[in-house]
HTML snippet that shows the backbone in 3Dmol.js (N, CA, C, O; Angstrom):
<script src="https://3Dmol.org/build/3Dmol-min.js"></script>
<div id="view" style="width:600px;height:400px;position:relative"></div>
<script>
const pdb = `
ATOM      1  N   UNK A   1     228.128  64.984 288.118  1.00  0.00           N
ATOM      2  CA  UNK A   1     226.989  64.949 287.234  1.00  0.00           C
ATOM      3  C   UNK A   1     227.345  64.074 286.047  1.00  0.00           C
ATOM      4  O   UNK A   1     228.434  64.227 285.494  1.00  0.00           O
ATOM      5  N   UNK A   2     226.468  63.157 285.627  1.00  0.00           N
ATOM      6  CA  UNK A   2     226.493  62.564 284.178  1.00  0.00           C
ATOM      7  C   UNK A   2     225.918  62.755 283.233  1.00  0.00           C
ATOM      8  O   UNK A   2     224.698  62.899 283.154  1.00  0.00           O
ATOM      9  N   UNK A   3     226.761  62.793 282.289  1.00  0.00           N
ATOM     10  CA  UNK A   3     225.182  63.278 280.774  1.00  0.00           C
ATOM     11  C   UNK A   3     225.766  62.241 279.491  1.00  0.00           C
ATOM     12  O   UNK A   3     226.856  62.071 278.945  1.00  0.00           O
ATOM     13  N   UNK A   4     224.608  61.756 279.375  1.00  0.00           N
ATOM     14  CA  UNK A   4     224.367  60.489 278.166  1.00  0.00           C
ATOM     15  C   UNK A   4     223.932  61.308 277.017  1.00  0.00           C
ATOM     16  O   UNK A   4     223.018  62.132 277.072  1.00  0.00           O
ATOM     17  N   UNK A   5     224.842  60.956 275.673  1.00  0.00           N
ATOM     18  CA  UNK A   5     224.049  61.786 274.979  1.00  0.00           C
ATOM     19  C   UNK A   5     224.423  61.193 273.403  1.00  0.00           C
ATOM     20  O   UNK A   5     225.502  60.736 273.028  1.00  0.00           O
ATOM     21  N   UNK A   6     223.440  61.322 272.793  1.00  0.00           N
ATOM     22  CA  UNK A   6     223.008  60.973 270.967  1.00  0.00           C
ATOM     23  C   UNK A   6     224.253  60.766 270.226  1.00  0.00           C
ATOM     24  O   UNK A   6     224.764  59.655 270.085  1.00  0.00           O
ATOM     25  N   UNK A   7     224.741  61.880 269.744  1.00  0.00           N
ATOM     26  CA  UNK A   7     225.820  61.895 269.024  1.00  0.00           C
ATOM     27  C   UNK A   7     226.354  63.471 269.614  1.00  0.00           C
ATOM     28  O   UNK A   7     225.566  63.982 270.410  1.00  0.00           O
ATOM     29  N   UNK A   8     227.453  64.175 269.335  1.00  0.00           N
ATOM     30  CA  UNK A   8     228.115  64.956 269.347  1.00  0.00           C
ATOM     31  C   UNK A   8     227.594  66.271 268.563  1.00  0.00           C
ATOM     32  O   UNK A   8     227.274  67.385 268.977  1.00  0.00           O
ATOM     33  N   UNK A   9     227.628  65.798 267.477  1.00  0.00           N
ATOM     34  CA  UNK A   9     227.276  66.830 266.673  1.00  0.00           C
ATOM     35  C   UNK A   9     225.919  67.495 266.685  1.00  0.00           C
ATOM     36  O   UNK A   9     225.872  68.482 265.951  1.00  0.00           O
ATOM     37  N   UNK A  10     224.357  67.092 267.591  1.00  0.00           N
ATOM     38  CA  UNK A  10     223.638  67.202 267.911  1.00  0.00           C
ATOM     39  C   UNK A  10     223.430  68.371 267.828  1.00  0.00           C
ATOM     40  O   UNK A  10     224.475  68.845 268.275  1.00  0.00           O
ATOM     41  N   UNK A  11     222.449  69.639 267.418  1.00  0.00           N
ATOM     42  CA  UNK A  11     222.180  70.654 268.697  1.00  0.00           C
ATOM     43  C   UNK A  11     221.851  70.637 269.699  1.00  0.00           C
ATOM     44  O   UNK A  11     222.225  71.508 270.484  1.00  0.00           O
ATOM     45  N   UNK A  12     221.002  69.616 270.077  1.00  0.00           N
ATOM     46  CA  UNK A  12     220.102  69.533 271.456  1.00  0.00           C
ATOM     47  C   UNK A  12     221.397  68.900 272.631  1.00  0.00           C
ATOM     48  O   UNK A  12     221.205  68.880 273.846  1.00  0.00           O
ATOM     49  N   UNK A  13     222.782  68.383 271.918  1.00  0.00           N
ATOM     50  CA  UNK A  13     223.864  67.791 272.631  1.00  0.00           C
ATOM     51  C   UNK A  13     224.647  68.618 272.769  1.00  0.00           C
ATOM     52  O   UNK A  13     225.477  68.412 273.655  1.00  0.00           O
ATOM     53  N   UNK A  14     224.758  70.010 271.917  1.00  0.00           N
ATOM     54  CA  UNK A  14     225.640  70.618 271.989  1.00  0.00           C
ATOM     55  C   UNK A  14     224.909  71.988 272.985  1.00  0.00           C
ATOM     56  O   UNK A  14     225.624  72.972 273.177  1.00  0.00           O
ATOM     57  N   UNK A  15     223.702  71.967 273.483  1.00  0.00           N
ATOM     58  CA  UNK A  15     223.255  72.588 274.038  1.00  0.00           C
ATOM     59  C   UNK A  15     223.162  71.861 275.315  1.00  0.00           C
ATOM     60  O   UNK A  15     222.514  72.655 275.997  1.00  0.00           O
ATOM     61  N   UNK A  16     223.400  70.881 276.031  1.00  0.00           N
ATOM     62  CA  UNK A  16     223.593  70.247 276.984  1.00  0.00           C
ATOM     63  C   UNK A  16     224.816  70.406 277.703  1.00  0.00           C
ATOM     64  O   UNK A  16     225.115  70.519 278.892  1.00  0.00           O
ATOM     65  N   UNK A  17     225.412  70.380 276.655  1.00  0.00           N
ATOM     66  CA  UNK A  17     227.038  70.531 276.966  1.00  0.00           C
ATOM     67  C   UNK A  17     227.232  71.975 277.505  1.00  0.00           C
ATOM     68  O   UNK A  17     227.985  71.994 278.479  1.00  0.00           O
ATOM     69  N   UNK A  18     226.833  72.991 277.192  1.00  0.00           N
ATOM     70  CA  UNK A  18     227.149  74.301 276.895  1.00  0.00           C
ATOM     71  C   UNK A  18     226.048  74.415 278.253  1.00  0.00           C
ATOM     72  O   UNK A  18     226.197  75.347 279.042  1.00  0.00           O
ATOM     73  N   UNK A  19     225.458  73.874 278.363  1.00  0.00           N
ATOM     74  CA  UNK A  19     224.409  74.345 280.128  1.00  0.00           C
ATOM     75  C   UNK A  19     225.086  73.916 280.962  1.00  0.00           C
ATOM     76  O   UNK A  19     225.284  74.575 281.983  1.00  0.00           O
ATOM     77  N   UNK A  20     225.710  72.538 280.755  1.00  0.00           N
ATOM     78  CA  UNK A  20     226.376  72.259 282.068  1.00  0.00           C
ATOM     79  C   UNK A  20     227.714  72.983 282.308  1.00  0.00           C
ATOM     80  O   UNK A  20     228.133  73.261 283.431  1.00  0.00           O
ATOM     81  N   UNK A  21     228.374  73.276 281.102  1.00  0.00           N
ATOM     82  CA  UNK A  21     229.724  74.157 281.233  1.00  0.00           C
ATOM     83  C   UNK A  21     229.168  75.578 281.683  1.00  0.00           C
ATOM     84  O   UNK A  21     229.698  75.892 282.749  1.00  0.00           O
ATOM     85  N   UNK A  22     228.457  76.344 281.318  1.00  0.00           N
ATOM     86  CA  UNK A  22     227.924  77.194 282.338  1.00  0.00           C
ATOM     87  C   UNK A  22     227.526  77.530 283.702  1.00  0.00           C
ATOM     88  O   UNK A  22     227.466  78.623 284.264  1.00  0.00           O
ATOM     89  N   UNK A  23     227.260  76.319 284.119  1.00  0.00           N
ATOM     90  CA  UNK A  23     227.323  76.069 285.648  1.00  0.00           C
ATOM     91  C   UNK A  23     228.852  75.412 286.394  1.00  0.00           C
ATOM     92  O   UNK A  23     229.014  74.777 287.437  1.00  0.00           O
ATOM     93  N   UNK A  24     229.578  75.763 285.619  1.00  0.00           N
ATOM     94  CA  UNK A  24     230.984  74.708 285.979  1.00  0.00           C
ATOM     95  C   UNK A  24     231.450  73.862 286.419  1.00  0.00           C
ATOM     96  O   UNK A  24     232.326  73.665 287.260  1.00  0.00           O
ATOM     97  N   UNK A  25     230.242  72.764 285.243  1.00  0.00           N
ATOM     98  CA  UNK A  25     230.688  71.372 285.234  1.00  0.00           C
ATOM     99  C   UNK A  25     231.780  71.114 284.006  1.00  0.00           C
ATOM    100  O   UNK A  25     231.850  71.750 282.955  1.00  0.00           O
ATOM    101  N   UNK A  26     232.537  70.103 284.397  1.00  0.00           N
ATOM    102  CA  UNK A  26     233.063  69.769 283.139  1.00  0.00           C
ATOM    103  C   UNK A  26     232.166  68.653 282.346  1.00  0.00           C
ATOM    104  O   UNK A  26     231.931  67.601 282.940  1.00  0.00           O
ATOM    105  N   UNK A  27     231.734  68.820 281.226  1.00  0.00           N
ATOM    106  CA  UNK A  27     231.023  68.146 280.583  1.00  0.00           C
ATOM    107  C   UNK A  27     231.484  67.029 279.792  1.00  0.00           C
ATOM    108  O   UNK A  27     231.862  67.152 278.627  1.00  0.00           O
ATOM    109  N   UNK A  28     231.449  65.869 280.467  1.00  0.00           N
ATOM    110  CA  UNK A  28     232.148  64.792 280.012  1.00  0.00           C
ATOM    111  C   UNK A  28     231.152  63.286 279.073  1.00  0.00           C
ATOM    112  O   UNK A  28     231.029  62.114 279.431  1.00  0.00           O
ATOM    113  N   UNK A  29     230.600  64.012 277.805  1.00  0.00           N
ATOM    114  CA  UNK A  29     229.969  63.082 277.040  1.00  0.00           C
ATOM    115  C   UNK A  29     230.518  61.697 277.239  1.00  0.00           C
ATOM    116  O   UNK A  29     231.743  61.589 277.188  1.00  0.00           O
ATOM    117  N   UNK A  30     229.581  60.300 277.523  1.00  0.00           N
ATOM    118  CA  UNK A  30     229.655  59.232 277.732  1.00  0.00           C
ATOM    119  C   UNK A  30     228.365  58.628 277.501  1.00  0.00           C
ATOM    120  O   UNK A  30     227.262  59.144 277.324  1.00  0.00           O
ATOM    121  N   UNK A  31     228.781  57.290 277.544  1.00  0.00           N
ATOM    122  CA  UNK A  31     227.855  55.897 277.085  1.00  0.00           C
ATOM    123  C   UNK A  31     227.783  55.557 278.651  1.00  0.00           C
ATOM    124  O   UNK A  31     228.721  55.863 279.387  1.00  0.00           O
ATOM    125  N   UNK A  32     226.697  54.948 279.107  1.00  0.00           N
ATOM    126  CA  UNK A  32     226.238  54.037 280.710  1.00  0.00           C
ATOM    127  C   UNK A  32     225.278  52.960 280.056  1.00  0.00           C
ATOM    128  O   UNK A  32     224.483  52.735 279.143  1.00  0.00           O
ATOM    129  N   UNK A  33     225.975  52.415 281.268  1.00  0.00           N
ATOM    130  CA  UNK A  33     224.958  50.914 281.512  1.00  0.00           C
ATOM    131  C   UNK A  33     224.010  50.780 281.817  1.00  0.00           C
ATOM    132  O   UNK A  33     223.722  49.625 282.131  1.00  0.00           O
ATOM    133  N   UNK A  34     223.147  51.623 281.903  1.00  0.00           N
ATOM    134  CA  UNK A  34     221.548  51.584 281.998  1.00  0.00           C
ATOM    135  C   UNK A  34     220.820  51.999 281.224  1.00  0.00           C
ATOM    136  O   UNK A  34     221.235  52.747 280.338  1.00  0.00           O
ATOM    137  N   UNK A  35     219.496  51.641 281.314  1.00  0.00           N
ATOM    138  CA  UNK A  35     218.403  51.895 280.188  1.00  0.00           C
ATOM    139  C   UNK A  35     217.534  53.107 280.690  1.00  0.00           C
ATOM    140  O   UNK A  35     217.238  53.141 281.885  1.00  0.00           O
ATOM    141  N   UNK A  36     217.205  53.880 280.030  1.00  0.00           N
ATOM    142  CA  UNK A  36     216.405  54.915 280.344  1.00  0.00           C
ATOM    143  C   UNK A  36     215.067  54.906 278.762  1.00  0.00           C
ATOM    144  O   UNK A  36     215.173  54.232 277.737  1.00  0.00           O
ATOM    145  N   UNK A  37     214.134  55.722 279.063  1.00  0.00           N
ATOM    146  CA  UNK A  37     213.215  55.847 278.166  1.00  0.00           C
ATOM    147  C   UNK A  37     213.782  56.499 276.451  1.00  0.00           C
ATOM    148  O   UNK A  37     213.353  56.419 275.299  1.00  0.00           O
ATOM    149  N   UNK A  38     215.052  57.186 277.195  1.00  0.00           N
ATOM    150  CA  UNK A  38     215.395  57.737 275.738  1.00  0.00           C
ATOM    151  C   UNK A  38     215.804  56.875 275.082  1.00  0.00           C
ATOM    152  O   UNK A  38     216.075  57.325 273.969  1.00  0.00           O
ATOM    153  N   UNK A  39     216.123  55.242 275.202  1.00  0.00           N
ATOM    154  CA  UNK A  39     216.401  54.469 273.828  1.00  0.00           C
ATOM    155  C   UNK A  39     214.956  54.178 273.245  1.00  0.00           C
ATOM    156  O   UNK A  39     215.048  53.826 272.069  1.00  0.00           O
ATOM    157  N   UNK A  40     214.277  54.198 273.484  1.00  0.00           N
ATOM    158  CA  UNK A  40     212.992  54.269 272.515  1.00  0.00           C
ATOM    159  C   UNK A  40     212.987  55.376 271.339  1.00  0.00           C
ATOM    160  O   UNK A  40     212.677  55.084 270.184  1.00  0.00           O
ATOM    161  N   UNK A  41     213.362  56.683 271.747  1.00  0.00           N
ATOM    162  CA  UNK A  41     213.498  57.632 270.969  1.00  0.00           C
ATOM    163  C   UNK A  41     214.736  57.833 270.443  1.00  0.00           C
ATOM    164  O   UNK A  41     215.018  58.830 269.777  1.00  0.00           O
ATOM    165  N   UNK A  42     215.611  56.817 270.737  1.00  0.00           N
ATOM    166  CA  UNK A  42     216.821  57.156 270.081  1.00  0.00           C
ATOM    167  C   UNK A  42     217.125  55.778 269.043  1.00  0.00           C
ATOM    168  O   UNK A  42     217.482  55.834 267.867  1.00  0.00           O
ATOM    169  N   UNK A  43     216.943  54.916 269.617  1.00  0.00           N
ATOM    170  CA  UNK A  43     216.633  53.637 268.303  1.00  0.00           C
ATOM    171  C   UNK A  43     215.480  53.171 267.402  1.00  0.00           C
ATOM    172  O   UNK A  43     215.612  52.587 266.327  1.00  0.00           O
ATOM    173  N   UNK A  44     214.049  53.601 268.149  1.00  0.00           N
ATOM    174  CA  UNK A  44     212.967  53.519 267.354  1.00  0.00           C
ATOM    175  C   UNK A  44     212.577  54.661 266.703  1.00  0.00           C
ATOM    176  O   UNK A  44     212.082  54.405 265.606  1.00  0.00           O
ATOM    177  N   UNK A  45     212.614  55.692 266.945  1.00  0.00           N
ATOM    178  CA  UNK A  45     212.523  57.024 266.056  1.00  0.00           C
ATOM    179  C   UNK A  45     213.625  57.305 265.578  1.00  0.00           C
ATOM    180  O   UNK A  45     213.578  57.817 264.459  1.00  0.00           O
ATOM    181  N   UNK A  46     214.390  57.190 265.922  1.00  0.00           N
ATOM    182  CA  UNK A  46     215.749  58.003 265.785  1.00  0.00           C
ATOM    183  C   UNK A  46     215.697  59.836 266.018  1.00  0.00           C
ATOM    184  O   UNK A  46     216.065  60.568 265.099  1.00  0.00           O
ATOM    185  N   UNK A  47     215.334  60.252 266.986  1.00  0.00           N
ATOM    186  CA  UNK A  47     215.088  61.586 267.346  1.00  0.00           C
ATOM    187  C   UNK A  47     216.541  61.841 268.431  1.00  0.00           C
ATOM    188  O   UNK A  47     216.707  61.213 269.477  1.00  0.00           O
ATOM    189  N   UNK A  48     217.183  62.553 268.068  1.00  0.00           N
ATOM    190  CA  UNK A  48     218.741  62.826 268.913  1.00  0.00           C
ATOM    191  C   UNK A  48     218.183  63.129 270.944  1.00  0.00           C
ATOM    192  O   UNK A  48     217.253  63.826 271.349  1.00  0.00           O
ATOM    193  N   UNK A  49     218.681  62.715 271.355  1.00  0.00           N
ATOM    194  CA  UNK A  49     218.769  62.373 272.711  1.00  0.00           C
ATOM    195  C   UNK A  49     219.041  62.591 274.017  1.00  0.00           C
ATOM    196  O   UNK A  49     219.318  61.486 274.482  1.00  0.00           O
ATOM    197  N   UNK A  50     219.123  63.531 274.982  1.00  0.00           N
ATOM    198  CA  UNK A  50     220.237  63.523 275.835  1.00  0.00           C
ATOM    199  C   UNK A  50     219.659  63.190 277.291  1.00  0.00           C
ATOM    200  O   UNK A  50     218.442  63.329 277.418  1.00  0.00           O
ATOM    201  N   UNK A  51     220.672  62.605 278.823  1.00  0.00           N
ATOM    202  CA  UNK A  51     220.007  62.157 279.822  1.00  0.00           C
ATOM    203  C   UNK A  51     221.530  62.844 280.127  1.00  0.00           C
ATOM    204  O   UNK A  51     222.705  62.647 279.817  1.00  0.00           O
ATOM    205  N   UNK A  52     220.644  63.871 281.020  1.00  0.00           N
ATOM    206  CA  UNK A  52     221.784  64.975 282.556  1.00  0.00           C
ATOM    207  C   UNK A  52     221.330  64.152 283.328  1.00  0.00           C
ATOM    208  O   UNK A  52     220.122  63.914 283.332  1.00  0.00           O
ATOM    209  N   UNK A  53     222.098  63.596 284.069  1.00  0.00           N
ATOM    210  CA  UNK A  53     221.903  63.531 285.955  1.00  0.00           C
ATOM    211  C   UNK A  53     222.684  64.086 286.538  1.00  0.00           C
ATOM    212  O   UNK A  53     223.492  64.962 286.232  1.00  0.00           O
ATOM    213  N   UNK A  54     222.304  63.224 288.032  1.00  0.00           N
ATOM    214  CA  UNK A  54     223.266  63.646 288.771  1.00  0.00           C
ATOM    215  C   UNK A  54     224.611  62.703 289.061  1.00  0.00           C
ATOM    216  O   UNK A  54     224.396  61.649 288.462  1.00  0.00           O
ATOM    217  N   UNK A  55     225.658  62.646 289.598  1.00  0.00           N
ATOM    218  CA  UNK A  55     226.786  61.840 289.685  1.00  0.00           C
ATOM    219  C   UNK A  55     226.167  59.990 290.089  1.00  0.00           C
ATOM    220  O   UNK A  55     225.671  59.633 291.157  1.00  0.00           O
ATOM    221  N   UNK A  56     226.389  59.216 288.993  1.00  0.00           N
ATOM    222  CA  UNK A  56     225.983  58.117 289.048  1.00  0.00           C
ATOM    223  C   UNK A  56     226.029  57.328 290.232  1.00  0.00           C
ATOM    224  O   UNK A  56     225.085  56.626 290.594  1.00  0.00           O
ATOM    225  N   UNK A  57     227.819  57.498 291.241  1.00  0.00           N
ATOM    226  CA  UNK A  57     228.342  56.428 291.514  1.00  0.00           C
ATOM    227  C   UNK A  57     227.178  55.782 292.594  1.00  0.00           C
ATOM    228  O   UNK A  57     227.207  54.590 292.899  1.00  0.00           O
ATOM    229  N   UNK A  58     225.856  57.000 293.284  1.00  0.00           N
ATOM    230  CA  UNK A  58     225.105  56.713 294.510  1.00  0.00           C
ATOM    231  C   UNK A  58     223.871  56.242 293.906  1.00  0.00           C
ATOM    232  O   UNK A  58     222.730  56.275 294.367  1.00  0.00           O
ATOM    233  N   UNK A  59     224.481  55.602 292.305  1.00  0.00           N
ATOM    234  CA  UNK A  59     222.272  55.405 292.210  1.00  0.00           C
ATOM    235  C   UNK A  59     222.555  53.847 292.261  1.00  0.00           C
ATOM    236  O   UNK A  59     223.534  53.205 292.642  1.00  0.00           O
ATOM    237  N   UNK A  60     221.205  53.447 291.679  1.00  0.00           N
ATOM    238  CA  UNK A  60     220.278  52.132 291.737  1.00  0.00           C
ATOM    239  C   UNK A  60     221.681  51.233 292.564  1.00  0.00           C
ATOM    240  O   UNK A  60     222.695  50.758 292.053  1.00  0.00           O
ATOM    241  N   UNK A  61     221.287  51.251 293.822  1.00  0.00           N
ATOM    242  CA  UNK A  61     222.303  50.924 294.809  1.00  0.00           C
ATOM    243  C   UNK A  61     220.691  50.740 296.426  1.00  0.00           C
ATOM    244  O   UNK A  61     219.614  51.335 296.385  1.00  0.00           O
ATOM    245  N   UNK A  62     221.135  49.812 297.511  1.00  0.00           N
ATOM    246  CA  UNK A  62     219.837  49.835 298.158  1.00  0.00           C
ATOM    247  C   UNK A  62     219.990  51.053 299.021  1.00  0.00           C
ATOM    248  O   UNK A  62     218.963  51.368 299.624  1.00  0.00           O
ATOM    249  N   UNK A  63     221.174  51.901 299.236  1.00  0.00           N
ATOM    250  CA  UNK A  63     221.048  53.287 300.030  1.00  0.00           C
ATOM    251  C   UNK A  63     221.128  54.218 298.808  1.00  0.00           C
ATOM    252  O   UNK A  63     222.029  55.015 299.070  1.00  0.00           O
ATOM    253  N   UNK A  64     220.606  54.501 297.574  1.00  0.00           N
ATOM    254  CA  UNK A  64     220.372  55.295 296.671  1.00  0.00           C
ATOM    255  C   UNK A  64     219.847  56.628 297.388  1.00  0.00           C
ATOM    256  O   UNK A  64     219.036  56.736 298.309  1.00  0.00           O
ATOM    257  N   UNK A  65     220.635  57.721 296.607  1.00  0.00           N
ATOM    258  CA  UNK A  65     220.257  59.295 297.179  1.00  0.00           C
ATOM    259  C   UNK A  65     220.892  60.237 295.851  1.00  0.00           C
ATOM    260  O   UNK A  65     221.268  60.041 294.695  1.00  0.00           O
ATOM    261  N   UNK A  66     220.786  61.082 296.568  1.00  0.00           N
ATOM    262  CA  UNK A  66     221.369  62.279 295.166  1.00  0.00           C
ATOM    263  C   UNK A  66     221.598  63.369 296.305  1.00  0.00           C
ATOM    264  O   UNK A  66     220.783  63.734 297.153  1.00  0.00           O
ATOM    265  N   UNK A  67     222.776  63.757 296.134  1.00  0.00           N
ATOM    266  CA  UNK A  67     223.503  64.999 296.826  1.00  0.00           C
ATOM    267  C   UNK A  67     222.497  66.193 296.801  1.00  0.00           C
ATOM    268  O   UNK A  67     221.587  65.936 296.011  1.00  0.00           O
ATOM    269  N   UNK A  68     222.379  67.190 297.289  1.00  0.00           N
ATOM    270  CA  UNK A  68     221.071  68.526 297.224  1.00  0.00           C
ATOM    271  C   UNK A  68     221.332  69.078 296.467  1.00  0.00           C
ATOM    272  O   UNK A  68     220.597  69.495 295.573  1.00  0.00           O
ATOM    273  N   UNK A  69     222.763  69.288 296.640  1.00  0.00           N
ATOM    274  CA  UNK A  69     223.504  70.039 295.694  1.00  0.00           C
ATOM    275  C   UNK A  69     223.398  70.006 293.995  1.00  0.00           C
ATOM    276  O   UNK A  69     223.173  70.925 293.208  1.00  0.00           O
ATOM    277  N   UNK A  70     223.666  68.487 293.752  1.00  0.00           N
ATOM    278  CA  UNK A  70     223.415  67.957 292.431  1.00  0.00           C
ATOM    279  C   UNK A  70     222.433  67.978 291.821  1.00  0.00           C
ATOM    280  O   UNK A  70     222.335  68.040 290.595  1.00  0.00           O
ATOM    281  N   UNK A  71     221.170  67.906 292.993  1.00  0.00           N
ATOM    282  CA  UNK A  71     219.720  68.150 292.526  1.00  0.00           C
ATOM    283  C   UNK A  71     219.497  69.383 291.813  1.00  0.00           C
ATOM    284  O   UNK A  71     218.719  69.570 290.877  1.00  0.00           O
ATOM    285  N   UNK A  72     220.491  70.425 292.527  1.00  0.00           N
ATOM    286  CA  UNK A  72     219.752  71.978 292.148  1.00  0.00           C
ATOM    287  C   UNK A  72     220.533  72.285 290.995  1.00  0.00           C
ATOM    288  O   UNK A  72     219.986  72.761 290.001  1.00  0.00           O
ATOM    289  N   UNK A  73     221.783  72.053 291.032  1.00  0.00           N
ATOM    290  CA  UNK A  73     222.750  72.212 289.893  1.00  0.00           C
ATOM    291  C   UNK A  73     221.674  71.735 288.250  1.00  0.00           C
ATOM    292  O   UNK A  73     221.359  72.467 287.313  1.00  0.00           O
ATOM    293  N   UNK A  74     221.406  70.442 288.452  1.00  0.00           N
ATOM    294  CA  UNK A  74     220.923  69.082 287.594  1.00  0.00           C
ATOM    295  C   UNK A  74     219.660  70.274 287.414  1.00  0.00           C
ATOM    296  O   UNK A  74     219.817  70.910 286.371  1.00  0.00           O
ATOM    297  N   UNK A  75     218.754  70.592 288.013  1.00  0.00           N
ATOM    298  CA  UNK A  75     217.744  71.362 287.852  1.00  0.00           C
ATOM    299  C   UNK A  75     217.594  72.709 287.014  1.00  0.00           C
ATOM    300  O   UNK A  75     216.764  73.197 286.247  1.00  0.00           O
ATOM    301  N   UNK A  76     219.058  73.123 287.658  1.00  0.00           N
ATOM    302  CA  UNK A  76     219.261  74.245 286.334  1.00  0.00           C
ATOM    303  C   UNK A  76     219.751  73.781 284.793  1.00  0.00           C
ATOM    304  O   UNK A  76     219.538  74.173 283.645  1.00  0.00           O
ATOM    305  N   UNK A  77     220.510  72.746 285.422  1.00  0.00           N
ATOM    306  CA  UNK A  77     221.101  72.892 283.612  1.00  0.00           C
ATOM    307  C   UNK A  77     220.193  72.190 282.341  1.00  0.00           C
ATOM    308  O   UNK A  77     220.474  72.323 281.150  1.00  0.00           O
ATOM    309  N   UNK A  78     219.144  71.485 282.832  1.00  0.00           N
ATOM    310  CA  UNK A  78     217.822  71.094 282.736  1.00  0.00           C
ATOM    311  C   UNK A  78     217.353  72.153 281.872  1.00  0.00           C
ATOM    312  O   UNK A  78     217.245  72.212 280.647  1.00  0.00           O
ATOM    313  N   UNK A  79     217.034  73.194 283.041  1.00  0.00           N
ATOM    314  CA  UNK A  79     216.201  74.676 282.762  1.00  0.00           C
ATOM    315  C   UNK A  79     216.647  75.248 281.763  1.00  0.00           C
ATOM    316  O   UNK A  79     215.956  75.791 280.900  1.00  0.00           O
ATOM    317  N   UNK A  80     218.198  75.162 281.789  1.00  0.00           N
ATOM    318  CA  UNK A  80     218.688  76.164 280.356  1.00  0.00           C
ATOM    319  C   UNK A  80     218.186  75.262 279.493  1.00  0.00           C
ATOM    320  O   UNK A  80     217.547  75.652 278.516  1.00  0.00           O
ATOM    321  N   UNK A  81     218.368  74.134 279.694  1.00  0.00           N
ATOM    322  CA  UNK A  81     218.715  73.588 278.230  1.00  0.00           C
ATOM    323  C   UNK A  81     216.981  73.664 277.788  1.00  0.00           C
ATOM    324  O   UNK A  81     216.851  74.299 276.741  1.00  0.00           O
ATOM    325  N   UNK A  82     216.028  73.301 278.197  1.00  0.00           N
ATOM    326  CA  UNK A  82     214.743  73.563 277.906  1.00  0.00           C
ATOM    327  C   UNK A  82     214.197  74.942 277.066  1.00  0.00           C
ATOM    328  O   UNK A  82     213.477  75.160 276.092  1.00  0.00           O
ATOM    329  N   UNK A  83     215.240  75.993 278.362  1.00  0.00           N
ATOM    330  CA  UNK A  83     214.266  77.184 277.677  1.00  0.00           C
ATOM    331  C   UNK A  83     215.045  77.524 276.206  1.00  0.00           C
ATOM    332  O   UNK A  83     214.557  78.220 275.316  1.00  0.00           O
ATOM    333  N   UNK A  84     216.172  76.964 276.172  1.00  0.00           N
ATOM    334  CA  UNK A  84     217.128  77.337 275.092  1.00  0.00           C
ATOM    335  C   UNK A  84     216.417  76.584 273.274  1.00  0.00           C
ATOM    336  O   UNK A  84     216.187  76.963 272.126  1.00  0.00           O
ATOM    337  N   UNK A  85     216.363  75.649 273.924  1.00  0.00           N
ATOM    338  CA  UNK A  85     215.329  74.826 273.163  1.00  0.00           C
ATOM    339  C   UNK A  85     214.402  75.037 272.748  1.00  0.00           C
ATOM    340  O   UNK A  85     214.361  74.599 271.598  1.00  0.00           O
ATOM    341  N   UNK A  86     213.193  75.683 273.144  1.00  0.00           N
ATOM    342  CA  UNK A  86     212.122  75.895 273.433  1.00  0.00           C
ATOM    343  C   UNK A  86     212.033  77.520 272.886  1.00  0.00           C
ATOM    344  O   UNK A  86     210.893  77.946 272.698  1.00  0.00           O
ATOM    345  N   UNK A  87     213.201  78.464 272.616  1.00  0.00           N
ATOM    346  CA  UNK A  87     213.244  79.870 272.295  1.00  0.00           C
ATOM    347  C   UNK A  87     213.033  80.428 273.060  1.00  0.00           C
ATOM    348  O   UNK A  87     213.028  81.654 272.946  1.00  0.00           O
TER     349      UNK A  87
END
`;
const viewer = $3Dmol.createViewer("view");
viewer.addModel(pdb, "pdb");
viewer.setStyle({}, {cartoon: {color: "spectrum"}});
viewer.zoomTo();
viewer.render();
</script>
């Protein structure tokens, strides 16, 4: 699983972190080479940020897939982090 995220000190990052370590990922904050919608909200608003996936190495590739597994994992830690968010 990969997770892109704002800064560190975040709540909404430090609640990302703490969903995926709950499901027992190791949560390994990093920068990627792709663009997603959150740099709009992270350089034009400046509103803190985060992008969970699933393990990069099988995307934007022409046999692109996502493990089932990763899907459901990625789905929960999603869920926490939403409802955690959200109260």
């Amino acid at each position: 699983m990969t997770a892109v995220f704002f800064a560190h000190n975040e709540p909404i990052v430090k609640m990302g972190i703490e969903a995926v370590r709950e499901l027992g990922i190791e949560a390994k904050p990093s920068g990627m080479g792709s663009v997603t919608d959150a740099v709009t909200l992270i350089r034009h608003l400046r509103i803190p940020t985060i992008s969970i996936g699933p393990d990069d190495r099988t995307a934007h590739a022409s046999d692109e897939y996502v493990d089932i597994n990763q899907l459901a994992t990625l789905t929960k830690a999603l869920a926490l982090v939403i409802m955690r968010w959200c109260g």
